[in-house]
FITORTI-370052 format. One record per residue (C-alpha): x, y, z; residue in three letters. Coordinates in steps of 0.2 Angstrom, whole numbers, plus 5000, padded with zeros to 4 digits. Layout:
<recs>
<rec u="X" v="Y" w="Z" r="ALA"/>
...
</recs>
This chain:
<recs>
<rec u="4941" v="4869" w="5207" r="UNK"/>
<rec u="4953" v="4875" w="5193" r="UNK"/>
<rec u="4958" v="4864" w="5181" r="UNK"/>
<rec u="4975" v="4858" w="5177" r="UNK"/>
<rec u="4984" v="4863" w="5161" r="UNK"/>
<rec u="4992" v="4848" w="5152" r="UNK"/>
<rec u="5002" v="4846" w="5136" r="UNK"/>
<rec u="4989" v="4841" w="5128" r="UNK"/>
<rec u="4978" v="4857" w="5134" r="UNK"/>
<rec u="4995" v="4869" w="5127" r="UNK"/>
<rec u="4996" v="4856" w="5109" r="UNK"/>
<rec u="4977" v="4859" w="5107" r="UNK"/>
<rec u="4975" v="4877" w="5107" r="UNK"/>
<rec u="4991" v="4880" w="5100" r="UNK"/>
<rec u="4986" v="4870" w="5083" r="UNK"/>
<rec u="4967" v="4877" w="5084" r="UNK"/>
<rec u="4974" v="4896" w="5086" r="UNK"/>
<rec u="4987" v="4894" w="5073" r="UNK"/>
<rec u="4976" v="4885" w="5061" r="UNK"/>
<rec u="4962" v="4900" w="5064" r="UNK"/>
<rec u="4976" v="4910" w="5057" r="UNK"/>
<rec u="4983" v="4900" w="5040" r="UNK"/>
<rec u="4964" v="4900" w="5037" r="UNK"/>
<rec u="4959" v="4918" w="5038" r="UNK"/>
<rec u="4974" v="4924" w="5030" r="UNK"/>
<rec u="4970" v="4911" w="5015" r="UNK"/>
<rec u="4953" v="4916" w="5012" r="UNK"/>
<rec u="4958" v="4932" w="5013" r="UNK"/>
<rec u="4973" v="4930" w="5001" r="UNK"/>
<rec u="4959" v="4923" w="4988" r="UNK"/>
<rec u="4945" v="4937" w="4989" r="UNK"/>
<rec u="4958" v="4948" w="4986" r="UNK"/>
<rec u="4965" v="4936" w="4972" r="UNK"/>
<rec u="4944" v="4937" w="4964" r="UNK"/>
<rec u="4942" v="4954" w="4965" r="UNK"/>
<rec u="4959" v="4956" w="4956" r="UNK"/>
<rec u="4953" v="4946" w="4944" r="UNK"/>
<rec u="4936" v="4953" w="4941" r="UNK"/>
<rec u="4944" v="4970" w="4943" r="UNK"/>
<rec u="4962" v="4972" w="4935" r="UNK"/>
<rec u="4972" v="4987" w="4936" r="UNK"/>
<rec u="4981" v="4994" w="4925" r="UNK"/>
<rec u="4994" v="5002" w="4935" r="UNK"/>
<rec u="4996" v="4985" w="4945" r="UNK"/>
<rec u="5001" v="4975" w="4929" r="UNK"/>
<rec u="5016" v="4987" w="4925" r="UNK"/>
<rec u="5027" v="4984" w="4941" r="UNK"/>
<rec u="5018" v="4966" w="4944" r="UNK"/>
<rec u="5016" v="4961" w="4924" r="UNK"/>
<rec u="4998" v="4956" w="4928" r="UNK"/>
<rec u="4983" v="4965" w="4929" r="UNK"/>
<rec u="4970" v="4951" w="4936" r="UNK"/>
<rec u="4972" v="4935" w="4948" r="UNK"/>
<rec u="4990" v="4926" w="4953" r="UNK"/>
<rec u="4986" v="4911" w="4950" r="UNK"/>
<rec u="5002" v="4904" w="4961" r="UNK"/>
<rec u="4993" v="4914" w="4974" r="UNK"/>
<rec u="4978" v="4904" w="4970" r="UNK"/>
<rec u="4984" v="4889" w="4971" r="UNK"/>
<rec u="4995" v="4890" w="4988" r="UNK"/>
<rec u="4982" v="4898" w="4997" r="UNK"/>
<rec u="4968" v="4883" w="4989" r="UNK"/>
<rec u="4981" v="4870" w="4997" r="UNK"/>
<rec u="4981" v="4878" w="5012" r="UNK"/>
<rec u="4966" v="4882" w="5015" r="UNK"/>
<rec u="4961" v="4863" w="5007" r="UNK"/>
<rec u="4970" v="4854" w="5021" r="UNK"/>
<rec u="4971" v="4868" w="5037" r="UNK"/>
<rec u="4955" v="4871" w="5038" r="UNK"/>
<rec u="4947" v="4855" w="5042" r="UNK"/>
<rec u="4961" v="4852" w="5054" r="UNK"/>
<rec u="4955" v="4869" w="5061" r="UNK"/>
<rec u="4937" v="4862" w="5062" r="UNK"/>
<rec u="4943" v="4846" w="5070" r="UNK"/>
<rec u="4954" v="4852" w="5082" r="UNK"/>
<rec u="4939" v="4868" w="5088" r="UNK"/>
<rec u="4929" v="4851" w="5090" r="UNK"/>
<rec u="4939" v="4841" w="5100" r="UNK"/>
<rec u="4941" v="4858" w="5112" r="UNK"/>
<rec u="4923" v="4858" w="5111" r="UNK"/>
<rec u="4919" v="4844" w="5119" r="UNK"/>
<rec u="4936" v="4844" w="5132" r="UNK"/>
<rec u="4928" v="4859" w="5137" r="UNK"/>
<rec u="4908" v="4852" w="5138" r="UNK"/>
<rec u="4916" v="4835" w="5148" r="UNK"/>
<rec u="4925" v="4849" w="5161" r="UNK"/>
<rec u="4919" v="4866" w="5161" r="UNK"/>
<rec u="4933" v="4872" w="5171" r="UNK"/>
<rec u="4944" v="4869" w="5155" r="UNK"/>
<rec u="4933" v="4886" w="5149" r="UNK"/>
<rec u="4945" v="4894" w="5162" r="UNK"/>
<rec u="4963" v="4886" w="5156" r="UNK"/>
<rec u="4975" v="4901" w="5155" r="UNK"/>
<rec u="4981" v="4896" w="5139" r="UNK"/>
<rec u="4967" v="4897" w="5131" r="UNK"/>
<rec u="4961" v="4914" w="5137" r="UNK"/>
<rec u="4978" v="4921" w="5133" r="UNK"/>
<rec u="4977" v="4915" w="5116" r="UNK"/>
<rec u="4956" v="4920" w="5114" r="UNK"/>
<rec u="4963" v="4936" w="5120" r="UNK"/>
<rec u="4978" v="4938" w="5108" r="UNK"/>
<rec u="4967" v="4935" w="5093" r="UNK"/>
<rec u="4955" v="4948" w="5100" r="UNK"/>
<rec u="4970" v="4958" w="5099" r="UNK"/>
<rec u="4975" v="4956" w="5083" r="UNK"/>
<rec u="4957" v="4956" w="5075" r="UNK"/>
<rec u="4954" v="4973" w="5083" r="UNK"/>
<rec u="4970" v="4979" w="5078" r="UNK"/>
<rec u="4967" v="4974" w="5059" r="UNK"/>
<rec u="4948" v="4983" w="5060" r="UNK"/>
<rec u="4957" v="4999" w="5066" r="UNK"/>
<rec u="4971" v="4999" w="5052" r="UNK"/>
<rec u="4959" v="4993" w="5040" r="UNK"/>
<rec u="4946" v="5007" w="5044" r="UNK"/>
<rec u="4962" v="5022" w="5045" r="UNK"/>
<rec u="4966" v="5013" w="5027" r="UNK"/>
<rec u="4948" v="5017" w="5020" r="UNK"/>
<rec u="4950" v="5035" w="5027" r="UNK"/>
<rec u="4964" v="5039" w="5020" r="UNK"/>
<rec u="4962" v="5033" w="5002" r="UNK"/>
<rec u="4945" v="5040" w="5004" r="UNK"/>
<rec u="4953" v="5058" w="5009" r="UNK"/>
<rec u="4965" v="5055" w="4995" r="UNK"/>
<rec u="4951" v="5055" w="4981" r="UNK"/>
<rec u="4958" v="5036" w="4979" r="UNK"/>
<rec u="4941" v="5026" w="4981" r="UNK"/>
<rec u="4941" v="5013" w="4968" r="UNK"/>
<rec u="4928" v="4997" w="4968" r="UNK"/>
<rec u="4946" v="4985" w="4968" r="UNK"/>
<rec u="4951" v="4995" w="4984" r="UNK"/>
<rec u="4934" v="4996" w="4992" r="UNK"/>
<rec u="4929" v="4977" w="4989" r="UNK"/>
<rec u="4948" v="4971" w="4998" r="UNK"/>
<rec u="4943" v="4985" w="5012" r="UNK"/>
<rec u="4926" v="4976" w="5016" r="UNK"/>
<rec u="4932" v="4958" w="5013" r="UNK"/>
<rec u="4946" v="4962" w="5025" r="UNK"/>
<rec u="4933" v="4969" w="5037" r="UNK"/>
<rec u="4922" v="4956" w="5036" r="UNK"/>
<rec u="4931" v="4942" w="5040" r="UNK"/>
<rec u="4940" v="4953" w="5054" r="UNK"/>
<rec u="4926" v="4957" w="5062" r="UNK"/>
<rec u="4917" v="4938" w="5062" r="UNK"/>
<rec u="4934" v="4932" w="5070" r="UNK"/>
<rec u="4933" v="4946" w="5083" r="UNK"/>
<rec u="4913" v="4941" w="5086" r="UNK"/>
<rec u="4918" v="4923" w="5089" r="UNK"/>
<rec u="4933" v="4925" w="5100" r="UNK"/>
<rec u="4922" v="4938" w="5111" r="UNK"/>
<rec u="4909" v="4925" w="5113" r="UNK"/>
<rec u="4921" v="4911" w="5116" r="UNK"/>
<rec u="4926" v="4921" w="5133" r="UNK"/>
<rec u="4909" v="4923" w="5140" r="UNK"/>
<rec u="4900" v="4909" w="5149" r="UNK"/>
<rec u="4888" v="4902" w="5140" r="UNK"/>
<rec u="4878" v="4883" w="5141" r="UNK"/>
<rec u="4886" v="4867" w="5135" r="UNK"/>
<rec u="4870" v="4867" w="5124" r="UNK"/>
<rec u="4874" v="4882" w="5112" r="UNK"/>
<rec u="4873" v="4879" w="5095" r="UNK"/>
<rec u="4884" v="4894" w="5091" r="UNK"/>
<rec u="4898" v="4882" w="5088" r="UNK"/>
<rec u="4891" v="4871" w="5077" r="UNK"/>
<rec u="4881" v="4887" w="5067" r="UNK"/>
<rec u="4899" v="4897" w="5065" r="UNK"/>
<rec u="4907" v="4879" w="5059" r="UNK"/>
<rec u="4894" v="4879" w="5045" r="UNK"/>
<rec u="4894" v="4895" w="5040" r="UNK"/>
<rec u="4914" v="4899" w="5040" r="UNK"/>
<rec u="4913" v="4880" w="5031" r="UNK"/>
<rec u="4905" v="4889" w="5017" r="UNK"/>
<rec u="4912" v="4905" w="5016" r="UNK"/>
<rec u="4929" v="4893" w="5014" r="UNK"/>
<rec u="4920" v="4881" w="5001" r="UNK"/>
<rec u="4917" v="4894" w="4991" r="UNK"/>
<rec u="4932" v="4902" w="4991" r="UNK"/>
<rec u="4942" v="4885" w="4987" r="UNK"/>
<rec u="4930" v="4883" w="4973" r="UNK"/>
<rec u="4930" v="4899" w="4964" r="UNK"/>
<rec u="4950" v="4895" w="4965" r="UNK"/>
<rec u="4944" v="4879" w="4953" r="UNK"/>
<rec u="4933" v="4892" w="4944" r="UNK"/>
<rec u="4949" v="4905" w="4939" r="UNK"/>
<rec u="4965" v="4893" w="4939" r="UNK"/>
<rec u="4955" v="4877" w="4933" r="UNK"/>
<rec u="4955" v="4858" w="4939" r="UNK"/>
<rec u="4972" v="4850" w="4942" r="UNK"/>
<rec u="4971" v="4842" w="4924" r="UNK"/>
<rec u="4969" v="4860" w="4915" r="UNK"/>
<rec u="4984" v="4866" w="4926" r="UNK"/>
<rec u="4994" v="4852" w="4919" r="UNK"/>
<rec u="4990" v="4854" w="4900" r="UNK"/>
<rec u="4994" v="4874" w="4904" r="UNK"/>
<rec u="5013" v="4869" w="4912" r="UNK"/>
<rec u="5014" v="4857" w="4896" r="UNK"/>
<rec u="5009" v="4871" w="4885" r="UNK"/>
<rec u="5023" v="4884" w="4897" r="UNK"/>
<rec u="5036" v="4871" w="4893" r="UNK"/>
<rec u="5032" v="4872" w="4874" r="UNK"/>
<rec u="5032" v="4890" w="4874" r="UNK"/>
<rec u="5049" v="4890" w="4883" r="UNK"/>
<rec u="5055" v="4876" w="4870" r="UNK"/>
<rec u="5053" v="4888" w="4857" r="UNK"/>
<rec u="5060" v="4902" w="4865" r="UNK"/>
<rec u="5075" v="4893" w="4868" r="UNK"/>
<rec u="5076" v="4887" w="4849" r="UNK"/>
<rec u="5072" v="4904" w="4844" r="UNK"/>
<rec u="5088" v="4911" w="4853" r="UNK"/>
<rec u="5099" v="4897" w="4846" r="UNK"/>
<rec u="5094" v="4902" w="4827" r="UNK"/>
<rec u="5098" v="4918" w="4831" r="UNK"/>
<rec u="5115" v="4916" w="4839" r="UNK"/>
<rec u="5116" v="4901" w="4823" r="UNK"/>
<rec u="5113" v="4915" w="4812" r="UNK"/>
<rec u="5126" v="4928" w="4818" r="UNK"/>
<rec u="5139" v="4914" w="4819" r="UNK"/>
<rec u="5139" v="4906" w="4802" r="UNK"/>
<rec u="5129" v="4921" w="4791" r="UNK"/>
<rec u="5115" v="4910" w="4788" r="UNK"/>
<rec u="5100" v="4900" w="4794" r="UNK"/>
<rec u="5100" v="4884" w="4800" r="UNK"/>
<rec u="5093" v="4872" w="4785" r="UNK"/>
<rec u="5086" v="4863" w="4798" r="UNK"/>
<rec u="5084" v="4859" w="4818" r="UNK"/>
<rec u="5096" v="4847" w="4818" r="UNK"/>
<rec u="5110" v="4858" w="4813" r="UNK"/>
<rec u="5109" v="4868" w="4829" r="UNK"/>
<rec u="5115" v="4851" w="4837" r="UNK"/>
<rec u="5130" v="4856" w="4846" r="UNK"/>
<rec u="5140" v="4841" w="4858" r="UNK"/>
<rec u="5153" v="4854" w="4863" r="UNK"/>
<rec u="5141" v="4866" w="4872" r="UNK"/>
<rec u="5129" v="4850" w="4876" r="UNK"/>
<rec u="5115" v="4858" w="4867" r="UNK"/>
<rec u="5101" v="4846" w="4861" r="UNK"/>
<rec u="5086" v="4853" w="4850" r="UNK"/>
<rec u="5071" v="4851" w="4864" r="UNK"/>
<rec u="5057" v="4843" w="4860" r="UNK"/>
<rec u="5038" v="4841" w="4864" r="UNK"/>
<rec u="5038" v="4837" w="4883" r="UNK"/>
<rec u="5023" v="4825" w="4880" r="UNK"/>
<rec u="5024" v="4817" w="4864" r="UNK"/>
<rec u="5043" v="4819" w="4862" r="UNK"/>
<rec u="5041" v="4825" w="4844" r="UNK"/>
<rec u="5052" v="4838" w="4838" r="UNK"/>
<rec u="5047" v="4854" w="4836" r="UNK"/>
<rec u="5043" v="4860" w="4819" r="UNK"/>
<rec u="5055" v="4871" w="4812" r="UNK"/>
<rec u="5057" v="4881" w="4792" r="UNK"/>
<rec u="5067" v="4893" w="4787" r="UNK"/>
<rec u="5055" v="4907" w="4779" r="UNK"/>
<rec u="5069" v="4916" w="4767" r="UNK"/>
<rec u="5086" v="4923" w="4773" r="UNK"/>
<rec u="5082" v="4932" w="4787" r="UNK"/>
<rec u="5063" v="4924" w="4792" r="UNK"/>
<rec u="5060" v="4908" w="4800" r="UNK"/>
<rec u="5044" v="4898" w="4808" r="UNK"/>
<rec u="5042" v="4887" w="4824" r="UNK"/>
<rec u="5027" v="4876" w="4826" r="UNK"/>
<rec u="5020" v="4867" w="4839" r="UNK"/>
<rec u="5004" v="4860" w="4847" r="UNK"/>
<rec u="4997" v="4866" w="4859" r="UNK"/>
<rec u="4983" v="4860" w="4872" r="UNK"/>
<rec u="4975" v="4876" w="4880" r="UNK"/>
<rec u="4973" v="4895" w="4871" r="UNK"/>
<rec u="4984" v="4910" w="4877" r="UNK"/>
<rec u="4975" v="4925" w="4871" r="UNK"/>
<rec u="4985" v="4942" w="4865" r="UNK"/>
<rec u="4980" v="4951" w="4882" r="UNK"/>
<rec u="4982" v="4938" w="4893" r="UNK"/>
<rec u="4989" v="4945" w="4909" r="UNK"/>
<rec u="4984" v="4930" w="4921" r="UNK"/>
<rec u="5006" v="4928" w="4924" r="UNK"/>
<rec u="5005" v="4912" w="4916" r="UNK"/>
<rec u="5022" v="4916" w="4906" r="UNK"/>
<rec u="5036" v="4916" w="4916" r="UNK"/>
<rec u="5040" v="4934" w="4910" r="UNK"/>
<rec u="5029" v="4947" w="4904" r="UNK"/>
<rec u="5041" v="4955" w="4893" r="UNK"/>
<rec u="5050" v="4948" w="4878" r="UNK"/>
<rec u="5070" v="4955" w="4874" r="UNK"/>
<rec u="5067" v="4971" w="4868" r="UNK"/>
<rec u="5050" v="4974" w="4880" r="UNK"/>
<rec u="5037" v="4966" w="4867" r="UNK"/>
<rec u="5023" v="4955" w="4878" r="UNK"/>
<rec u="5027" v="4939" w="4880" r="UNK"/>
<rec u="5007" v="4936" w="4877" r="UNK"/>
<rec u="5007" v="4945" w="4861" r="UNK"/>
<rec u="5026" v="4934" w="4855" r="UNK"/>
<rec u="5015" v="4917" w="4860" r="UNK"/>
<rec u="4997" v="4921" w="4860" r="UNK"/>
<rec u="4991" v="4903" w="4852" r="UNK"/>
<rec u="4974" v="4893" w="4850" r="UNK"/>
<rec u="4972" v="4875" w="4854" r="UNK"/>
<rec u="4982" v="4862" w="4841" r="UNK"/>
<rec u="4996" v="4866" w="4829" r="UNK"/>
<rec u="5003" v="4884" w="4830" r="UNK"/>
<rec u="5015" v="4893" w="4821" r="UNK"/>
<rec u="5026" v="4907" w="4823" r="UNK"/>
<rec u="5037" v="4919" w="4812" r="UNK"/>
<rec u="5052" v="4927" w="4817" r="UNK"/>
<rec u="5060" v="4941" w="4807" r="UNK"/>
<rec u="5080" v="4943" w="4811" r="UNK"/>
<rec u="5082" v="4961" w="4809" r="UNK"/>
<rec u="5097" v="4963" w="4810" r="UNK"/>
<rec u="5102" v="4982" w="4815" r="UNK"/>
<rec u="5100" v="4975" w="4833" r="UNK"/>
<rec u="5115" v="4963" w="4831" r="UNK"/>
<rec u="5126" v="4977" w="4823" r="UNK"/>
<rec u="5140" v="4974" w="4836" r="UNK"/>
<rec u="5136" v="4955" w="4840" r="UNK"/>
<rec u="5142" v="4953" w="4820" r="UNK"/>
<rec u="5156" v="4967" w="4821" r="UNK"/>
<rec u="5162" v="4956" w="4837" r="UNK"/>
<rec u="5163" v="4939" w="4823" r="UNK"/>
<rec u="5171" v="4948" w="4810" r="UNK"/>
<rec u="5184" v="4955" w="4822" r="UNK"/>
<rec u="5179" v="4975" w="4819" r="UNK"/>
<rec u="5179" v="4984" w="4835" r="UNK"/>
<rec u="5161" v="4993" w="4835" r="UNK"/>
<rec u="5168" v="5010" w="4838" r="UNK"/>
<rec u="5178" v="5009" w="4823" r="UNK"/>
<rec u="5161" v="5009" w="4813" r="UNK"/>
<rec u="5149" v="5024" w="4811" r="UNK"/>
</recs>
């Protein structure tokens, strides 16, 4: 006798199938994320401004996979044993349509992931970054497939397939979320880095306010505190965990120095995206401007000031044009 499809039956399978799929597409967002990261490219970094790993990538697709899959796990369970209580349940339409739609789609990502492979392989564009994404992505592809195709077939209560492909995918994801840890660090690291950020856009923001205090008035601040200023509502920031101010000195009449102290080290090639931009204002690497060890850093900034010609023609009322 068939079995009845309830609300419960349609809930299940729904959050099982669409758990399956937040899952796979997080472990597959993180291999290609590692192999990034152990595989920069060069050409990537000049439209993306990094070479390796996203590590906002990372981190959404370790959150999600953190939390989804266990609910995946638990939900496959709980079908599992609906399923071994009434075997009819095997034959639910909605859970063939939906074992059959994932087939589907698993097949469907084999066949574009193999026409891929040909045509960079044709192309004479085989490269180990581009190779490693093509097997990952077949990989897992495949193993979905495998487990959907056995899900449809008959098989006894007893199977410890299940329980085999719950441990195994169990560790292909624990391994996954903990080479996450391994490239982006443990939630305290991640804080000290957006401490450090904020510091480095402190800095930039004080830098820009010298500069536009230099072009004004001719000269450089004696101080921080002169670039107080109530009537635009600018306040010289200052450390975001200590509160301190940041250390400013003017150098001679066009050189200056910012201080501050940092937690974590940013290296002059560091292309991980950590900087909200890659580029500085006139297309220097934000890396190299800010590149910093652990503790007190200082920086020196030279005004030069043939790149505000027409920003101080504009003060002293004499139209650029009219100037050589």
């Amino acid at each position: 006798m068939a079995s009845r499809t309830t609300p419960k039956d349609v809930f299940l399978h729904l959050l099982a199938i669409v758990m399956l799929y937040v899952s796979v597409t997080s472990i597959l967002t993180l291999l290609f994320q590692y192999v990034n990261e152990l595989f920069p490219d060069v050409l990537t970094a000049e439209y993306s401004y990094r070479a390796g790993a996203d590590l906002d990538l990372i981190r959404t697709a370790s959150a999600a996979l953190i939390v989804v899959f266990p609910v995946y796990l638990l939900v496959s369970w709980l079908l599992r044993r609906d399923i071994t209580a009434s075997p009819e349940k095997a034959d639910l339409p909605v859970r063939r349509w939906l074992l059959h739609l994932t087939l589907f789609l698993a097949a469907l990502i084999i066949i574009v992931d193999l026409v891929t492979l040909m045509y960079h392989f044709l192309s004479g564009e085989l490269t180990m970054r581009f190779l490693l994404k093509v097997l990952a992505v077949l990989l897992v592809a495949a193993a979905v497939f495998g487990y959907e195709l056995w899900e449809l077939r008959k098989h006894s209560t007893a199977s410890r397939v299940p329980r085999n492909s719950a441990v195994s995918s169990g560790a292909v994801a624990f391994l996954a979320i903990v080479g996450g840890f391994i490239i982006i660090g443990s939630p305290f690291q991640q804080r000290q880095l957006r401490f450090d950020m904020r510091r480095i856009g402190d800095l930039t923001v004080l830098q820009n306010q010298i500069v536009d205090f230099w072009i004004n008035k001719d000269r450089l601040p004696s101080s921080a505190g002169d670039l107080r200023n109530e009537l635009q509502g600018f306040i010289p920031p200052q450390d975001p965990l200590t509160g301190d101010p940041y250390e400013y000195r003017p150098v001679s009449a066009l050189s200056f120095e910012l201080c501050a102290t940092f937690a974590t080290e940013l290296a002059k090639d560091d292309a991980t995206g950590r900087l909200p931009s890659a580029y500085g204002p006139y297309g220097e690497p934000q890396a190299e401007l800010w590149a910093h060890g652990k503790g007190r850093s200082c920086f020196t900034r030279t005004i030069d000031p043939e790149r505000y010609r027409e920003q101080l023609l504009y003060r002293k009322g004499i139209p650029a044009q009219a100037v050589p």
